[in-house]
NUVO-139017 format. One line per 4 residues: number of its first residue (from 1); for each residue x negated, y negated, z negated of N, C-alpha, C, O. Coordinates in steps of 0.05 Angstrom, whole numbers. Atoms other than C-alpha are relative to their C-alpha. Layout:
BEGIN
NUM	X Y Z X Y Z X Y Z X Y Z | ...
END
This chain:
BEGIN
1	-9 11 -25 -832 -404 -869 8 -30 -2 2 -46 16 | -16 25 7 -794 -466 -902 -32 -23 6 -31 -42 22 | 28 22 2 -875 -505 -909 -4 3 27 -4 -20 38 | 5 11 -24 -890 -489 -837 15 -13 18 9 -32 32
5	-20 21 -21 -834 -509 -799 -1 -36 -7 -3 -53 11 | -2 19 10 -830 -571 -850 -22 -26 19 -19 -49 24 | 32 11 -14 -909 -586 -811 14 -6 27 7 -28 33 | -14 -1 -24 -867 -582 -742 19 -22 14 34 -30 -4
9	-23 11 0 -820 -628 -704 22 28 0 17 52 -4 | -24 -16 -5 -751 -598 -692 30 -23 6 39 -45 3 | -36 8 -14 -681 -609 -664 20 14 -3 18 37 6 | -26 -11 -3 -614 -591 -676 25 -24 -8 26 -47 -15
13	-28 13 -9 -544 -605 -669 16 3 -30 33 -13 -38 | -16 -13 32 -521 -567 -744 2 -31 -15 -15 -45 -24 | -5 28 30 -487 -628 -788 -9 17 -26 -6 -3 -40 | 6 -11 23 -508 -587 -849 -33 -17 -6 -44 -30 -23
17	35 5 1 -581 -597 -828 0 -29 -5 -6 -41 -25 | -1 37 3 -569 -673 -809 6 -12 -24 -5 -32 -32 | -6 15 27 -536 -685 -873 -20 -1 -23 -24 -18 -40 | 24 -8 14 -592 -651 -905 -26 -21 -2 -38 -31 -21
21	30 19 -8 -650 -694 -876 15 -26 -6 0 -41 -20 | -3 26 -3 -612 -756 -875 27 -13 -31 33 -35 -40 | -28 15 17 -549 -762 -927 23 -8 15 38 -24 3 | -22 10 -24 -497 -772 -864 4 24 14 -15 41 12
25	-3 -19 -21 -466 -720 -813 27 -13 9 41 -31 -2 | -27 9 -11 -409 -729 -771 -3 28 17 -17 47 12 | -9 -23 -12 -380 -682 -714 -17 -9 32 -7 -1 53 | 9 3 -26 -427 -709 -654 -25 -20 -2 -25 -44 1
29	24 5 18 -499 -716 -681 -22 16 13 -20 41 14 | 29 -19 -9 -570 -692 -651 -18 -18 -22 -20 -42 -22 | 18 24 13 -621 -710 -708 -25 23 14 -21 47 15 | 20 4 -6 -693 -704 -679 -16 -2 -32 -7 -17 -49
33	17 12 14 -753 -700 -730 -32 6 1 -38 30 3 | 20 5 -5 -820 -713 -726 -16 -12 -20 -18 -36 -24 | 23 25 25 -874 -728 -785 22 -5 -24 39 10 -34 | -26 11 21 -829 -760 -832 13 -13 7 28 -24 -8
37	-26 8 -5 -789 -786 -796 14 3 15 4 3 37 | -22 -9 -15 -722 -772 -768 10 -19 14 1 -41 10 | -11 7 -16 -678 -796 -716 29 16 0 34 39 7 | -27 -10 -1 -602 -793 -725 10 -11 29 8 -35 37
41	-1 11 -30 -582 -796 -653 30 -3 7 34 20 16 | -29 5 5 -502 -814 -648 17 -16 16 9 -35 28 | -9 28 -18 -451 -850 -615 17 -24 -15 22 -23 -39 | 0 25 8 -427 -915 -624 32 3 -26 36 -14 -44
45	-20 0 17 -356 -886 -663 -15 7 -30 0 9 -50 | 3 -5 30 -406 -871 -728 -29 -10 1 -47 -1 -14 | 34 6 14 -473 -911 -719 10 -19 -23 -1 -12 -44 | -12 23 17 -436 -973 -764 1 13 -27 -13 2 -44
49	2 -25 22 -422 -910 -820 -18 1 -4 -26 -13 -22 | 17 -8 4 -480 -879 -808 -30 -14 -9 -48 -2 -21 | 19 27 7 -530 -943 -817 12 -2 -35 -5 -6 -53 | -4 15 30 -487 -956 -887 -7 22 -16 -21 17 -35
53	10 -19 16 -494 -882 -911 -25 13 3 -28 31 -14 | 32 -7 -4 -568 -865 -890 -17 -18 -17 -39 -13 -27 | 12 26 12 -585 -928 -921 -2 -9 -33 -18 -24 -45 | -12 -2 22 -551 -918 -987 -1 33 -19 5 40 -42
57	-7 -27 12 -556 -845 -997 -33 8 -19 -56 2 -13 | 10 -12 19 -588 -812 -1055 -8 43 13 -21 63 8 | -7 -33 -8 -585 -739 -1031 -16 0 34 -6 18 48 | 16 -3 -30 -633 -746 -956 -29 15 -9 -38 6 -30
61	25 -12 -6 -697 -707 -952 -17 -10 15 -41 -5 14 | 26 9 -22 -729 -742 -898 12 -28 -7 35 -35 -3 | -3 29 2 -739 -817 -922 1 -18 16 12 -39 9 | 4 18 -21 -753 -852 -857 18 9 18 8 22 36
65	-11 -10 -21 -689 -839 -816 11 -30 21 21 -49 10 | -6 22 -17 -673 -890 -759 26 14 21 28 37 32 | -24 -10 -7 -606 -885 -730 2 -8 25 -3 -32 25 | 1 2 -24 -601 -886 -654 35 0 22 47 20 30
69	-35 -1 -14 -526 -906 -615 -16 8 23 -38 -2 30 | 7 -8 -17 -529 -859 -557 23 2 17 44 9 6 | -27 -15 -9 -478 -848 -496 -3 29 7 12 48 9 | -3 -33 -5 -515 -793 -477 -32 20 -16 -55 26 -8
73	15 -12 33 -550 -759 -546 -25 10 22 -41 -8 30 | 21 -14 -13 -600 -706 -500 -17 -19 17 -42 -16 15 | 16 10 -13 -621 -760 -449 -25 -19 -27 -49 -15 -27 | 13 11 19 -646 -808 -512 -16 17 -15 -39 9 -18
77	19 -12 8 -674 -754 -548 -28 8 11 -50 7 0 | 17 -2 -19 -712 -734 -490 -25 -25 -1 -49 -19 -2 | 18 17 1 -741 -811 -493 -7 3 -17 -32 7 -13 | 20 1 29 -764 -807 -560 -22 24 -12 -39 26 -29
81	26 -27 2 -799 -741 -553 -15 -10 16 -38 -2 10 | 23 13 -15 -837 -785 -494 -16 -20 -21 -35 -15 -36 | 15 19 18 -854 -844 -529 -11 9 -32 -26 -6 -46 | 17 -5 36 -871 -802 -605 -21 19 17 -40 26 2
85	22 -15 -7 -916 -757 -551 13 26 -21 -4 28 -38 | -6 -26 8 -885 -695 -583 -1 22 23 12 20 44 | 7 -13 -13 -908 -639 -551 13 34 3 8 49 22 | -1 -29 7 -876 -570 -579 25 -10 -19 23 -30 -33
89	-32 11 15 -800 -578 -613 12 37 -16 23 52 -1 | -21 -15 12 -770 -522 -657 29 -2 2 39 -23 -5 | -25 -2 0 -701 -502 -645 12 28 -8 1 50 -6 | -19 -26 7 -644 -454 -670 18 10 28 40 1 37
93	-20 -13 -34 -621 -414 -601 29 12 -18 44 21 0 | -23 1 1 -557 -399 -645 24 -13 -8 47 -7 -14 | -17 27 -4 -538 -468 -643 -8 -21 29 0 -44 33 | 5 13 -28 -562 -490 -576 12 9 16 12 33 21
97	-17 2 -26 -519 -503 -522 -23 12 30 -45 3 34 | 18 -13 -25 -551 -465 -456 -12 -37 23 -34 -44 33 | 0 21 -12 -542 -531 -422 -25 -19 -12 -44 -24 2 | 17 10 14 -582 -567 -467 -34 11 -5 -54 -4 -6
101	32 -14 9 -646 -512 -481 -8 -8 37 -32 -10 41 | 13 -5 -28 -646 -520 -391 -11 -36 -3 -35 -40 3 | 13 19 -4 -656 -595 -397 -13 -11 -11 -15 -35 -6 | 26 2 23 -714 -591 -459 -12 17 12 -36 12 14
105	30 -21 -10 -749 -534 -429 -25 -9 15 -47 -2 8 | 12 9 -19 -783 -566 -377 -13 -29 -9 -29 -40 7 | 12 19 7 -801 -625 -417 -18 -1 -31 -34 -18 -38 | 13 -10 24 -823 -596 -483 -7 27 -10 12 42 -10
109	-3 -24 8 -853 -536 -510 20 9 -22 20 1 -46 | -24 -8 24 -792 -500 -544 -4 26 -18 -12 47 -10 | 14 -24 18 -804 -454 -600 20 12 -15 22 4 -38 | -26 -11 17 -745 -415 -625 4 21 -24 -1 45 -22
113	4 -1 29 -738 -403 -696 33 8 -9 42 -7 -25 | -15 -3 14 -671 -370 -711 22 -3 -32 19 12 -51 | -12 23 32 -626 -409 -774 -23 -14 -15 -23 -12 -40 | 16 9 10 -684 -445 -787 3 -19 -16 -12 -20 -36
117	-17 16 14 -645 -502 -813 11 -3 -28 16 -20 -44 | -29 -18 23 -604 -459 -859 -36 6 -25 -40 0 -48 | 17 -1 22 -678 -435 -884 -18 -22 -18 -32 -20 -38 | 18 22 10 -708 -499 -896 8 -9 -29 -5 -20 -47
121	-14 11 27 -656 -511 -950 10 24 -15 31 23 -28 | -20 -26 11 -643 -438 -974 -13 2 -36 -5 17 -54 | 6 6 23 -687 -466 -1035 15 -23 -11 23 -37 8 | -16 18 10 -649 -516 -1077 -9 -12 -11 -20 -5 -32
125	20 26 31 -678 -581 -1111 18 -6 -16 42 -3 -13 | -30 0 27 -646 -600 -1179 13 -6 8 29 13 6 | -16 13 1 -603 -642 -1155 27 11 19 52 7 16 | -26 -17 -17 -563 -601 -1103 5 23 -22 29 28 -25
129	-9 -12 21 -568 -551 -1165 28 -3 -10 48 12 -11 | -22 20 15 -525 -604 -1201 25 7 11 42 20 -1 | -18 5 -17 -479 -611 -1147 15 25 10 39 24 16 | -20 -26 3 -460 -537 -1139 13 16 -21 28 36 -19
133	-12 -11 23 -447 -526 -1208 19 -17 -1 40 -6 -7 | -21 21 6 -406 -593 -1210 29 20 13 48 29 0 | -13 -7 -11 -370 -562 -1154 17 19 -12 41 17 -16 | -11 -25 8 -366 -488 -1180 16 -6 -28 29 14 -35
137	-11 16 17 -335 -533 -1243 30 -6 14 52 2 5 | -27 5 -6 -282 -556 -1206 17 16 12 41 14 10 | -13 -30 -7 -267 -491 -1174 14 8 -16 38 12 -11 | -9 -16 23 -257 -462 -1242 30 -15 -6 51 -3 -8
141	-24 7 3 -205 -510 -1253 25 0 14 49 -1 7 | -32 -10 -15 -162 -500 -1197 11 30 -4 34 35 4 | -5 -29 8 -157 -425 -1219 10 -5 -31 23 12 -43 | -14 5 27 -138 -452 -1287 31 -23 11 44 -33 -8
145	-29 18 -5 -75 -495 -1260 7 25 14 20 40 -1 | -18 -20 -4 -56 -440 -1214 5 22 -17 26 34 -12 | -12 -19 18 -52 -388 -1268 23 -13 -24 42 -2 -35 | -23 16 20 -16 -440 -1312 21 -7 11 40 -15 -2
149	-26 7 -23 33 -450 -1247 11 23 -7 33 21 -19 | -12 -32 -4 49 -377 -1247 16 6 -23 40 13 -22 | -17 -16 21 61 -360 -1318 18 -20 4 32 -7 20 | -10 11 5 105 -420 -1320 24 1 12 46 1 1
153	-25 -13 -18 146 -407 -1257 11 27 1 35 31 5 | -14 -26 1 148 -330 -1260 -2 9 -23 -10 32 -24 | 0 -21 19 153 -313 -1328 13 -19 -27 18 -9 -50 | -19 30 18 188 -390 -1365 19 -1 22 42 -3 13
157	-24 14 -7 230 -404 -1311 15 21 19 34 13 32 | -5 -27 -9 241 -329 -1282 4 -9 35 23 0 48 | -3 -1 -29 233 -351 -1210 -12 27 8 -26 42 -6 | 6 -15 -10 222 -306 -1166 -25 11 36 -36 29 47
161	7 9 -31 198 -340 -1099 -23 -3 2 -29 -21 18 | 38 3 5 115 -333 -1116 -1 12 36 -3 36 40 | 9 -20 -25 106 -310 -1044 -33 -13 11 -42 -36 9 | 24 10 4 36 -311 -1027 -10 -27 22 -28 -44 19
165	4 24 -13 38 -358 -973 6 -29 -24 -11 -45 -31 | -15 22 19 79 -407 -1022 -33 -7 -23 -44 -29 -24 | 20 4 18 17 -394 -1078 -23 -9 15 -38 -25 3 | 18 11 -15 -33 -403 -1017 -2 -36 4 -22 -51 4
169	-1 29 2 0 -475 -1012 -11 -5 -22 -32 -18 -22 | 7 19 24 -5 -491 -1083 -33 4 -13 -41 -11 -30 | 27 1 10 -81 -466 -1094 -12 -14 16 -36 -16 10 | 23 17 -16 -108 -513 -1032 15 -28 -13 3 -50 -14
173	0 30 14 -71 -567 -1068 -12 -6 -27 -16 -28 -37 | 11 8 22 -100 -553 -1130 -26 -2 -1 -35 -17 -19 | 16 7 -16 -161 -548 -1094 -17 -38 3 -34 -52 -7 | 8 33 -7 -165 -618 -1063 11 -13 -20 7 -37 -20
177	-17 32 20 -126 -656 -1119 5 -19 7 -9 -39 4 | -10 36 -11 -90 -710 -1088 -25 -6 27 -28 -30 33 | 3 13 -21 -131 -712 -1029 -43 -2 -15 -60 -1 3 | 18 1 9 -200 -717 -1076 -29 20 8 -52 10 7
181	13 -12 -15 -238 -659 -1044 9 19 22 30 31 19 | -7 -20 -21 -240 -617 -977 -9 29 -19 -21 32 -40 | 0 -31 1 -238 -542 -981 -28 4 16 -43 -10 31 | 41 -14 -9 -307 -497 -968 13 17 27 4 18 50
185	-17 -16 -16 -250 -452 -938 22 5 1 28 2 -23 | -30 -10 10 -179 -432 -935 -3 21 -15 -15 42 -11 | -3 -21 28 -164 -399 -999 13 30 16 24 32 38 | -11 -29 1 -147 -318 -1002 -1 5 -10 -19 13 -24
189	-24 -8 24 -85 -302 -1040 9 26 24 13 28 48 | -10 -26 -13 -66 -228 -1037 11 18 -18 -3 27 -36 | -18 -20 14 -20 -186 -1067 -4 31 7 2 40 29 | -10 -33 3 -25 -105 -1083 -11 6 24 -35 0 24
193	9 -20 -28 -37 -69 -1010 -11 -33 10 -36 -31 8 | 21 14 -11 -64 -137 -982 -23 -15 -5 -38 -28 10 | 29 0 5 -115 -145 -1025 -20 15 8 -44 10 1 | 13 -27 -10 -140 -83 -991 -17 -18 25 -37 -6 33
197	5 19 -28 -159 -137 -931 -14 -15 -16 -4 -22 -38 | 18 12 16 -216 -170 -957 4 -33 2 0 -50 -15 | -2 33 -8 -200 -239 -914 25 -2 11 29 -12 33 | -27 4 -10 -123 -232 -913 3 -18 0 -7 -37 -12
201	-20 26 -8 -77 -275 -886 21 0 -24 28 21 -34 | -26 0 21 -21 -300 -939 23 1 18 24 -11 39 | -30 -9 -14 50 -273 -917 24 -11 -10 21 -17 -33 | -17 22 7 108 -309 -927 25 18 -5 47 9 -10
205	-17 -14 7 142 -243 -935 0 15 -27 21 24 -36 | 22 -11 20 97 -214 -995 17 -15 -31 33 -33 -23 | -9 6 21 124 -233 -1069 -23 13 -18 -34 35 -18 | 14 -20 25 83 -232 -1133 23 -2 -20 37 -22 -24
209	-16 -6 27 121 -200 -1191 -21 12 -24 -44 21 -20 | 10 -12 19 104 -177 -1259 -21 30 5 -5 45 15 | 15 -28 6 49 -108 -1261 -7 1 35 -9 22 47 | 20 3 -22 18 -140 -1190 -31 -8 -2 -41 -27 -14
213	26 9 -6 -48 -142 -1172 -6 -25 6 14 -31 20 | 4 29 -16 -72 -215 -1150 -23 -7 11 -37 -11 -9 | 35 5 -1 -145 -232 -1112 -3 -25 5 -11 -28 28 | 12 26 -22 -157 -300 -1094 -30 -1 -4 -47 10 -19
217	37 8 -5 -223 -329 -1069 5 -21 13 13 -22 37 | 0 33 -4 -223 -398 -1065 -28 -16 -5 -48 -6 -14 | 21 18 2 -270 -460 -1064 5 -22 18 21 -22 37 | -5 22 -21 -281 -532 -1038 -21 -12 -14 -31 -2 -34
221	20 2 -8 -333 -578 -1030 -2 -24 -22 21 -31 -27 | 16 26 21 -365 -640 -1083 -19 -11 12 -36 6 13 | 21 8 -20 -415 -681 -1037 -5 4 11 -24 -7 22 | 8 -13 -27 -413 -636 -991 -1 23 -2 6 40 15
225	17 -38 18 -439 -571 -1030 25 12 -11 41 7 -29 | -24 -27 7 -393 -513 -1029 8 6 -28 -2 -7 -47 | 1 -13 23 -366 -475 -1085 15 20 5 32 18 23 | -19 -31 -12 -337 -397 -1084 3 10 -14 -16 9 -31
229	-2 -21 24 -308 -349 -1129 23 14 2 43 0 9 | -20 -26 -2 -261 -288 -1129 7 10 -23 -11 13 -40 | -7 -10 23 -221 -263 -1181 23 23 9 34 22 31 | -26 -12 0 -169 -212 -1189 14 8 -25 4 20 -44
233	-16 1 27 -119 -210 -1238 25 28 -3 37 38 16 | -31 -17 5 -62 -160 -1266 16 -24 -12 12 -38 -32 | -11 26 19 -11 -211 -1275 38 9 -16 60 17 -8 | -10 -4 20 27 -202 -1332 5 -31 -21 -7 -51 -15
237	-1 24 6 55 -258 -1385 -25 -16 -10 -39 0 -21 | 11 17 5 11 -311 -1400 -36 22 15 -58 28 6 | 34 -10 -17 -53 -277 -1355 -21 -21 8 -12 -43 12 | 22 17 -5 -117 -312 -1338 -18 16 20 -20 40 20
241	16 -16 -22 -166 -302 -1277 -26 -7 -19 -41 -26 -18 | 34 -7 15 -224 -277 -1329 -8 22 9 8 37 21 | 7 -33 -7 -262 -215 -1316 13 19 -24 10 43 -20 | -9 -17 11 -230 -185 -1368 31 19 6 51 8 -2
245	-30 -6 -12 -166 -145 -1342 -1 38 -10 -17 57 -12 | -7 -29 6 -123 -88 -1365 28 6 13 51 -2 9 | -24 -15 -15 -81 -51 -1321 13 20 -15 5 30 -36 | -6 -22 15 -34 -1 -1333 -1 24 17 3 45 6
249	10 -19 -11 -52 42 -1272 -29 18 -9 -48 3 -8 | 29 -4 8 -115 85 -1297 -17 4 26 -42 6 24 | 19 6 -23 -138 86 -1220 -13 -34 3 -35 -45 8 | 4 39 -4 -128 4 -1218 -31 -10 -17 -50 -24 -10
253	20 6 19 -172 5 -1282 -20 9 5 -40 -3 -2 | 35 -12 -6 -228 46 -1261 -14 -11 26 -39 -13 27 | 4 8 -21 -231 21 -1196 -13 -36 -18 -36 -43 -17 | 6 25 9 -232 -51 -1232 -25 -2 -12 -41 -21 -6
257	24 -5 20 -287 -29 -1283 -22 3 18 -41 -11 11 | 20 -13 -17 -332 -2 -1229 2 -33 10 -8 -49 -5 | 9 30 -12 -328 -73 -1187 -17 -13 -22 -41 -17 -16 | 8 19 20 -345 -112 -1250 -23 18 -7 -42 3 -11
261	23 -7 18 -398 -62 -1280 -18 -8 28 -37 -24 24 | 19 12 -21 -431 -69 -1200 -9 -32 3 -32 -38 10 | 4 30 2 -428 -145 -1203 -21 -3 -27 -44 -8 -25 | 25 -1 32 -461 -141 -1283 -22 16 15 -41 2 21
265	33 -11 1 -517 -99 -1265 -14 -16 22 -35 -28 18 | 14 19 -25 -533 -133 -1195 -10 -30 -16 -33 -37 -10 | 9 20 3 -539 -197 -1229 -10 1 -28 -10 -22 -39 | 24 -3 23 -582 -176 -1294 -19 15 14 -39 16 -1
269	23 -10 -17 -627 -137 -1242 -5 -22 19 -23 -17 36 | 10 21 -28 -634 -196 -1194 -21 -8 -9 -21 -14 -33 | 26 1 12 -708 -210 -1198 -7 -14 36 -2 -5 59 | 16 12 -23 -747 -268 -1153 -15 32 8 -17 53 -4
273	17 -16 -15 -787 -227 -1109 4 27 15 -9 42 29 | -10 -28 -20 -745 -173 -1086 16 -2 16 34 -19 12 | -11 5 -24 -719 -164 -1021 31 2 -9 39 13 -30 | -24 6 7 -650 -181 -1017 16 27 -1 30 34 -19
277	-15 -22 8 -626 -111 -991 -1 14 -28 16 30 -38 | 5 -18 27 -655 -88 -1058 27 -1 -19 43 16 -28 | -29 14 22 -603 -125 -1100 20 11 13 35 24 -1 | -24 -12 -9 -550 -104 -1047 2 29 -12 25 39 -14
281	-2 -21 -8 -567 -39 -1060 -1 22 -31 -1 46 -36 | 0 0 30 -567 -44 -1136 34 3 -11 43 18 -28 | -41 5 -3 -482 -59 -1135 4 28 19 5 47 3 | 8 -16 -25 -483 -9 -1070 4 32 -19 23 48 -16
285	4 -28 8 -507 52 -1118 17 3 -22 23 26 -28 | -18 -2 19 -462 35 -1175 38 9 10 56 19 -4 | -27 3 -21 -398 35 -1126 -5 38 10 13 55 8 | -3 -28 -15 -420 105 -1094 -6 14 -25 5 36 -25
289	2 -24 26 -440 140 -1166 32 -1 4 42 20 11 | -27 -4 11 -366 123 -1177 14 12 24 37 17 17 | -19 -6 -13 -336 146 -1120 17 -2 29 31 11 45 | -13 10 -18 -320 100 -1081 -14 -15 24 -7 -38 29
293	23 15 -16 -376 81 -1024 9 -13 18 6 -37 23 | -9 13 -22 -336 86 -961 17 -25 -9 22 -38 11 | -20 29 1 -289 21 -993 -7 -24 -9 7 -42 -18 | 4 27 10 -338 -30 -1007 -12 4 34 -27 20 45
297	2 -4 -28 -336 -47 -936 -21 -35 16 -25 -41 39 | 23 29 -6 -386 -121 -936 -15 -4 -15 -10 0 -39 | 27 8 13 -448 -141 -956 5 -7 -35 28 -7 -46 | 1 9 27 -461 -161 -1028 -1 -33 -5 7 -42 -26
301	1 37 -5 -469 -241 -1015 -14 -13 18 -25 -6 39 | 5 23 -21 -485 -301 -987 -9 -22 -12 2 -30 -33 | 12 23 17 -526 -360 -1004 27 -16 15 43 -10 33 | -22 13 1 -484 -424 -1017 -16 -33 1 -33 -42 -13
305	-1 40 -2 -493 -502 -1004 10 -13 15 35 -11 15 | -22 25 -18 -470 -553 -957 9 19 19 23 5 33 | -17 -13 -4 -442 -488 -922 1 23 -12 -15 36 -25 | -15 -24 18 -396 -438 -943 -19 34 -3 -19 52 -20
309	18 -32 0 -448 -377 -919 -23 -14 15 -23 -25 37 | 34 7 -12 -525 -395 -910 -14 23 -7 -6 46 -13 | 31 -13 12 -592 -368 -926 -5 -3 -28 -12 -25 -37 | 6 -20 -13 -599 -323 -963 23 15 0 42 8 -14
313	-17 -15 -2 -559 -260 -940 -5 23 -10 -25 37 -4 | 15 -27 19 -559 -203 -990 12 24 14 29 37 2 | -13 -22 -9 -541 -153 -949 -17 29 5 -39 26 -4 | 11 -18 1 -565 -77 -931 -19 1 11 -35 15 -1
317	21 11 -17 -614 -94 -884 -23 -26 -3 -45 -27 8 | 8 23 0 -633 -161 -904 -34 7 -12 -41 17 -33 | 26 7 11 -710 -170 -907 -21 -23 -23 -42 -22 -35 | 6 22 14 -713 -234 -942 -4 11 -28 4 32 -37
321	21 -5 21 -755 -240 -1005 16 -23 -18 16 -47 -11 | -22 30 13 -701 -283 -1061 -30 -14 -24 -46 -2 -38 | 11 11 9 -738 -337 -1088 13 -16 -20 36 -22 -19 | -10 25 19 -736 -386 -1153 17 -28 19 8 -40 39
325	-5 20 -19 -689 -438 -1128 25 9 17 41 -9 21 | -14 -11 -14 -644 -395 -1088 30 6 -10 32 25 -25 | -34 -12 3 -560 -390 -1097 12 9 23 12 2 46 | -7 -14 -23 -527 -340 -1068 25 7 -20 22 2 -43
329	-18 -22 7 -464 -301 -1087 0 30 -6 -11 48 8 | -3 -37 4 -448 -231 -1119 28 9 -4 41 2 -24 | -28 -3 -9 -384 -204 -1096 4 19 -1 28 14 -3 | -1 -23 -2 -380 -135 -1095 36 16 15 39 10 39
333	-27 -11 -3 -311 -105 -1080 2 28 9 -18 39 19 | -9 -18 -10 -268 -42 -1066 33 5 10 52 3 -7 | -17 1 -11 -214 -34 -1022 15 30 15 10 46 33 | -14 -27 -5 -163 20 -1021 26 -9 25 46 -21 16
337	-23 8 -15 -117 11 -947 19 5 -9 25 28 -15 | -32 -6 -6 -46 -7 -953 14 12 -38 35 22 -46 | 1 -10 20 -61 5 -1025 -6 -26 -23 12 -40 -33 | -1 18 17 -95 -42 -1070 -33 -9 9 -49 2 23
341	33 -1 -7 -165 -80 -1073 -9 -26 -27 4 -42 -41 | 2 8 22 -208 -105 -1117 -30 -24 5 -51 -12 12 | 31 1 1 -270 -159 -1116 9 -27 -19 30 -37 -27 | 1 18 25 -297 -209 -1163 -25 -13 2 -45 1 1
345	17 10 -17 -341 -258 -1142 -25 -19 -26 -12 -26 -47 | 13 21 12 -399 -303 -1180 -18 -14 17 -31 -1 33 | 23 13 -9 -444 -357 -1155 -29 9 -24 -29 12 -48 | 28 1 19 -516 -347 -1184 -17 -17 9 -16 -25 32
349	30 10 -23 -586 -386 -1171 -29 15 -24 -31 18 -48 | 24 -12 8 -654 -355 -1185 -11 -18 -19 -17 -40 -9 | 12 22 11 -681 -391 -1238 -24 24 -26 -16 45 -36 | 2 -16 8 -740 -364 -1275 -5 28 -1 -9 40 -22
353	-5 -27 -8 -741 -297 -1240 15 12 -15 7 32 -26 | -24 -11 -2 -678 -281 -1255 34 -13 8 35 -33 22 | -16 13 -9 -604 -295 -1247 14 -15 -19 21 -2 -39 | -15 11 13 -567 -349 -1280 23 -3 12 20 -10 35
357	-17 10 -9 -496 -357 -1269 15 -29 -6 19 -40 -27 | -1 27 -4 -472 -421 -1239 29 -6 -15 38 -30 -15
END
């Protein structure tokens, strides 16, 4: 799909895409493209930007982008599909405004192509490679200061006040560092029964103590390109968010073992060429031998780049065919309500026909 559309014009509004084709996005952006070359269409608060970083950037896909100050983005685009004679426009209807598809219809044939955007880039050239490992790099280290926070405060200086909101603060600061990168997402920190909530909220009533469970799933962004990863810990003195963990519950532990053996086999079976449900469904059968089916209650992953969840989606249904090139996530989890939960996240990318982890 990615080579024909590429043959196509197209239009959209997604900054992911724009940043993609051009090396620039902002929050009020139509890029247009046509042939090789694009049209960043914008208003006058980021053409001055957008002229210095289109111009300068290393990281654009479409080399010929010409930047257009607009007051009103649709009417201008409109001209430049007259004067390039474009006849037939690709668009994503689950980023088009209704308003917008009524006053292109009638002037262009519209051809609607569902995340098409998302697929153009769901392959990865080295260099965004680079840029998600850099990232998934710096991830790793905010999970190494917050565990070095913890032992230090709850177990050197016997505080007591870890509440997970409080730890939610200190992992988006360790996160951005001084302001040095945005977040992919707000982190999720969860203690014991609310790790059972896969995308809990941190509670400001919640305390971690000694022989608690802990899940976070954090990430933030390096040029743009995401990074994600889930851990859960038994925290105990001097603990680390590794996959290795020993509880002293023997439910905690089996439950734990089963996540992690589903995550290992899914990603030494991940093989270019098979449909994505396959792989879901590879984690999927390891989870229900053990026991536990009804509590892995979401997909198996999500591809990863300049947003937090793209193409591809490894989920039960998913048709898509994973190609060389492709990073996605393998997450698996199980979640016991009001009880405890468990997931453990890796980035991978297909390399090779198979999975390397990032």
């Amino acid at each position: 799909m990615s080579k024909v559309i590429l043959k196509e014009a197209f239009i959209t509004r997604d900054e992911s895409a724009a940043y993609s084709e051009s090396g620039f996005s902002c929050d009020n952006v139509l890029f247009l493209k046509h042939g090789d070359s694009g049209y960043f269409i914008t208003d006058a608060r980021y053409t001055t930007e957008a002229k210095e970083k289109i111009k300068d950037s290393k990281y654009k896909k479409c080399k010929n982008v010409e930047v257009v100050e607009s007051s009103d983005l649709l009417e201008d685009a409109l001209a430049l599909i007259k004067k390039q004679k474009i006849k037939s426009l690709v668009f994503d209807p689950l980023r088009m405004q209704v308003s917008e598809y009524l006053r292109l219809k009638d002037e262009v044939s519209l051809k609607e192509v569902p995340n098409f955007t998302q697929k153009l880039r769901a392959i990865k050239e080295p260099y965004e490679l680079e840029l998600l490992k850099h990232s998934q790099a710096l991830n790793k280290k905010a999970y190494k200061k917050l565990s070095k926070f913890i032992n230090k405060v709850l177990f050197t200086e016997g505080d007591k006040g870890l509440s997970e909101q409080f730890l939610w603060f200190k992992m988006k600061g360790f996160l951005e560092d001084k302001g040095s990168y945005p977040l992919s997402f707000e982190p999720i920190v969860a203690i014991n029964g609310n790790a059972a909530k896969p995308h809990a909220l941190p509670s400001k009533d919640v305390f971690l103590k000694e022989g608690d469970c802990l899940l976070v799933d954090a990430g933030l962004k390096y040029e743009r390109y995401c990074s994600d990863r889930t851990r859960s810990a038994y925290i105990k003195e001097d603990f680390k968010f590794s996959q290795t963990q020993t509880f002293t519950k023997k439910e905690h532990q089996k439950i734990y073992d089963l996540v992690k053996k589903a995550k290992d086999e899914a990603t030494k079976k991940a093989r270019s060429g098979m449909k994505a449900r396959d792989l879901d469904a590879i984690a999927r059968d390891v989870i229900d031998k053990g026991g536990y089916s009804k509590y892995f209650v979401h997909s198996l992953g999500h591809g990863i780049g300049l947003d937090i969840h793209e193409e591809p989606f490894i989920t039960k249904r998913s048709e898509t065919i994973l190609e060389d090139g492709m990073v996605f996530s393998i997450e698996p989890g199980i979640y016991l309500p009001e009880s405890f939960g468990i997931r453990i996240e890796d980035l991978v990318v297909l390399k090779d026909g198979r999975a390397e982890v990032l």
